[in-house]
KEBATOR-183427 format. One record per residue (C-alpha): x, y, z. Coordinates in steps of 0.2 Angstrom, whole numbers, plus 2048, in hexadecimal, padded with zeros to 3 digits. Example, Ala and Ser with C-alpha at 12.3 -4.5 7.8 and 13.67 -1.06 7.14 Angstrom:
residues 2
     X     Y     Z
   83E   7EA   827
   844   7FB   824
//
This chain:
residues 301
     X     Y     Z
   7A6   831   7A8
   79A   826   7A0
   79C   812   79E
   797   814   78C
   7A9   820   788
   7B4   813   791
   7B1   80B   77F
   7BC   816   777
   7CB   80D   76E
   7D8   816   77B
   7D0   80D   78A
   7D1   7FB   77F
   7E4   7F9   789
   7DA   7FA   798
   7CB   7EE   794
   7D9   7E1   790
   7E1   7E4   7A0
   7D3   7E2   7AA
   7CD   7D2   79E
   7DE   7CD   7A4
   7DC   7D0   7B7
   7CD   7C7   7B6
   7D2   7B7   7AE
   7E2   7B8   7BA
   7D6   7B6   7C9
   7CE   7A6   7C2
   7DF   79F   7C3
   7E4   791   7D1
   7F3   799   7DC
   800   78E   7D6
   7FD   794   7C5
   7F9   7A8   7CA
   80B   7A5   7D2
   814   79F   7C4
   80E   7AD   7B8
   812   7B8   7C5
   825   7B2   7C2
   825   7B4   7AF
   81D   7C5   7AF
   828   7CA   7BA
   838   7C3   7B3
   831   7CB   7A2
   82F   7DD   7AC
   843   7DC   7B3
   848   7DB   7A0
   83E   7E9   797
   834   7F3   7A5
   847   7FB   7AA
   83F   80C   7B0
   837   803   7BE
   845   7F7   7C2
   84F   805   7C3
   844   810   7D1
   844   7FD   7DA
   857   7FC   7DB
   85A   80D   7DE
   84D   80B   7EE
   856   7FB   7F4
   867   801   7F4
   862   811   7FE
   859   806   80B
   864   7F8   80B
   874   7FE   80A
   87A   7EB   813
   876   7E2   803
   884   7DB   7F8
   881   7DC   7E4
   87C   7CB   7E2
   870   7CD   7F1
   869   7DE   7E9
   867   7D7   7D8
   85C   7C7   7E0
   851   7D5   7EA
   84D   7E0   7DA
   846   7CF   7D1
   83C   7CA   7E1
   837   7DB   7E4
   82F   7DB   7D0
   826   7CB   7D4
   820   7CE   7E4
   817   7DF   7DC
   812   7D3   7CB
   80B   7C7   7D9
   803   7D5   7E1
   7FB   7DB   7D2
   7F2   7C8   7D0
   7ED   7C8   7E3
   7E5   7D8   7E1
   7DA   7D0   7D0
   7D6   7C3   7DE
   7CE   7D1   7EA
   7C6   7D9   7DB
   7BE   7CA   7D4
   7BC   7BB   7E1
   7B3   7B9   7EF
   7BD   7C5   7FE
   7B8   7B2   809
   7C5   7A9   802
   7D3   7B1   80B
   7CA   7AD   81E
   7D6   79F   820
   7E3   7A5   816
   7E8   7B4   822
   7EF   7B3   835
   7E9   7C2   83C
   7F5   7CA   84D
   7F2   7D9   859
   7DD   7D9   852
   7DB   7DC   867
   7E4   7EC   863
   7D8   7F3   853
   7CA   7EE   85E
   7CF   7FB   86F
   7D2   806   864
   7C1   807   85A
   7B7   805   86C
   7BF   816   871
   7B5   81E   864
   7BF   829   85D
   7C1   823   84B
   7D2   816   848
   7DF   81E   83C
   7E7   80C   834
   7F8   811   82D
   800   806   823
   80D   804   814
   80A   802   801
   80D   7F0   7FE
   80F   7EA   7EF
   7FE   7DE   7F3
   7F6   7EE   7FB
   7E4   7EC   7F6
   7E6   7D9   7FB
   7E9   7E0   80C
   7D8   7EA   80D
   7D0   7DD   807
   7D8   7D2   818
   7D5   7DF   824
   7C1   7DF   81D
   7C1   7CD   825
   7BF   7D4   835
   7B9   7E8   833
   7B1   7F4   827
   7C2   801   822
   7BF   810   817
   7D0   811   80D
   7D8   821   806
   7DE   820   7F7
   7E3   82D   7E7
   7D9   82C   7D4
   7DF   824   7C8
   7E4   832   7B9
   7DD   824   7B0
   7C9   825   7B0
   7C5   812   7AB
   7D4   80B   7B7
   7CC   818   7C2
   7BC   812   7C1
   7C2   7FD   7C5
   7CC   803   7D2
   7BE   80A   7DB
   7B0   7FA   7D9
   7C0   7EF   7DE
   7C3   7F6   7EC
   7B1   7F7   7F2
   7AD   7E7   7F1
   7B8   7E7   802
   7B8   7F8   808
   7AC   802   812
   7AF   811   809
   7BC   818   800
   7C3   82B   7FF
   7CD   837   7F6
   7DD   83A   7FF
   7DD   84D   7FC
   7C9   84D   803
   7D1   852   815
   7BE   855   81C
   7B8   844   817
   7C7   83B   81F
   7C2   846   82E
   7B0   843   82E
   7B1   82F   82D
   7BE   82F   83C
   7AF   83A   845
   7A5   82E   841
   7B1   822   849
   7B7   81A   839
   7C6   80E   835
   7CF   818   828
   7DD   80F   820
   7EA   81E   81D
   7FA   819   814
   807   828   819
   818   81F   810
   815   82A   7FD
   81F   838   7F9
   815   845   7F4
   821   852   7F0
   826   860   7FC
   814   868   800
   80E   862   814
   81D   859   817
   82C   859   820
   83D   84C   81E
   83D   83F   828
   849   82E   829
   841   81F   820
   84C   810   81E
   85A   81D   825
   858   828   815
   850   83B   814
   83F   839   810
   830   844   80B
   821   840   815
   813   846   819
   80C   84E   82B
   7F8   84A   827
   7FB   83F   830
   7FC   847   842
   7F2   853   83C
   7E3   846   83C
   7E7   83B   849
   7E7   84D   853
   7D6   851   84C
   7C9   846   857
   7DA   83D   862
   7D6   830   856
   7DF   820   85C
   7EC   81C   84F
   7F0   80A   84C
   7FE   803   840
   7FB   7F5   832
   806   7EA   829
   803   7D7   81E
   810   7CD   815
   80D   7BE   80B
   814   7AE   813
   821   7A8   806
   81C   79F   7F9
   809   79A   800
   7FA   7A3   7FF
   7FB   7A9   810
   7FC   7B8   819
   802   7C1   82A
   7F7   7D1   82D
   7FD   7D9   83C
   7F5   7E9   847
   801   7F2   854
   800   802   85F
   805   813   857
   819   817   85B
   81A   81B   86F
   81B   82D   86F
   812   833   860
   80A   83E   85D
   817   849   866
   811   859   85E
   821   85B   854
   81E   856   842
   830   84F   83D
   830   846   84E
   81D   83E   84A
   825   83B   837
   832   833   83E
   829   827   848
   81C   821   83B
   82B   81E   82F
   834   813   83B
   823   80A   83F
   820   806   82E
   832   801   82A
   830   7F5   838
   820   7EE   82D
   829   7ED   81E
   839   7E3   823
   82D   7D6   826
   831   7D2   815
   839   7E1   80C
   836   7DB   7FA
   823   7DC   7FD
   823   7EF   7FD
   81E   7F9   7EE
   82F   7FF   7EB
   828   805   7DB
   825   815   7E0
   834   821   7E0
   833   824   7F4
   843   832   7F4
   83E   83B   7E5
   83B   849   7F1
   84A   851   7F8
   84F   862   7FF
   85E   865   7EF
   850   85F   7E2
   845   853   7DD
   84A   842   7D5
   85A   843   7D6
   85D   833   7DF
   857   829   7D1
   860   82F   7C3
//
């Protein structure tokens, strides 16, 4: 789609976002934090669909939480995703640089064996709610290509796409299998987030968090296709500062082990491992048991 129809008055929402996004960024942290903990207390109050799928997910997975403890995690779940939302205007529109000293980077020995192997490097890691922030740290020291899905939305679409290759390699379609395939032949990093549910097709159920989950087995599939190496990826921002842990470890011992629930079992429980780094910086947004084998959604009604 041309530039010259995003100026239909259906995209004007979207132009004021991305005005938005833009004047965000220009903002000194302090401030891009604060605003972060208004928007977010405004979202608990009136954006109830979403608050809902949050506590629905944080009950299922942390079952040890008292009410008053839940309550508090929802809240800092919708901020740390409002926050995330500012960070990623930050990758989108300010100099990836800034974030050299901001970022303390472990296991980057591990990424680098991996790479000299010459198979291609399948980076698994989690949707956090920061997730392009993420890429834009793991640019600092490689060139990823990231999977990722189109936004139905062309404009968003279309910003998505320049943001994110401003630090990425190369991006690609999650359902363009052979591209995925080629740029590990061509000993690629791809970053390949495996934690969606994507409804029953190519997947078996597997524990996440200890609850059934959907998930998908592309996964062995292409770590089987050139014996790619696999590594796993996870960041978390350090409380309150504009600092970050980004972390690479081996794949799961044992995996792939040629059984597909086995293999989904043992990315899940990596990734958990990631994620309880600090649990309210996952995108608990999305509606991660909406897949189950007596129907769809039912959790979260």
């Amino acid at each position: 789609m041309s530039e010259k129809s995003f100026t239909a008055p259906r995209y004007w929402p979207v132009w004021l976002m991305i005005a938005l996004m833009y004047l965000s960024a220009k903002l000194p942290w302090r401030a891009q934090y604060q605003l972060a903990k208004g928007l977010s207390a405004l979202l608990y109050l009136f954006a109830r669909h979403r608050r809902n799928i949050i506590a629905v997910n944080l009950k299922l997975c942390f079952p040890e939480w008292d009410e008053a403890t839940h309550k508090r995690k929802v809240k800092e779940t919708l901020f740390n995703n409002t926050l995330g939302f500012i960070e990623t205007s930050n990758v989108y529109y300010c100099p990836i640089e800034r974030y050299r000293d901001k970022v303390t980077i472990h296991g980057q020995d591990i990424l680098e064996a991996a790479k000299a192997k010459g198979k291609g490097v399948l980076l698994l890691g989690a949707h956090y709610s920061h997730l392009d922030l993420g890429g834009a740290l793991v640019s600092l020291i490689c060139e990823p290509y990231a999977i990722y899905r189109p936004n139905d939305n062309p404009l968003i679409n279309q910003q998505i796409v320049k943001g994110r290759l401003r630090f990425m390699k190369d991006i690609i379609n999650r359902a363009d299998m052979r591209g995925i395939m080629r740029a590990l032949k061509n000993n690629a990093i791809v970053w390949y987030p495996p934690d969606q549910d994507y409804g029953k097709r190519h997947t078996v159920y597997a524990p996440f968090f200890g609850v059934n989950a959907a998930t998908i087995t592309s996964t062995t599939r292409l770590s089987n296709f050139n014996q790619s190496e696999v590594v796993m990826l996870s960041w978390y921002r350090k409380g309150a500062r504009e600092e970050y842990e980004l972390a690479f470890s081996k794949a799961p011992e044992g995996f792939p082990s040629g059984d597909d629930t086995i293999d989904a079992t043992l990315i899940n429980k990596a990734l958990e491992d990631g994620i309880r780094q600090a649990p309210t910086q996952y995108m608990w947004t999305h509606r991660r048991f909406k897949t189950q084998p007596d129907g769809k959604g039912k959790l979260y009604k």
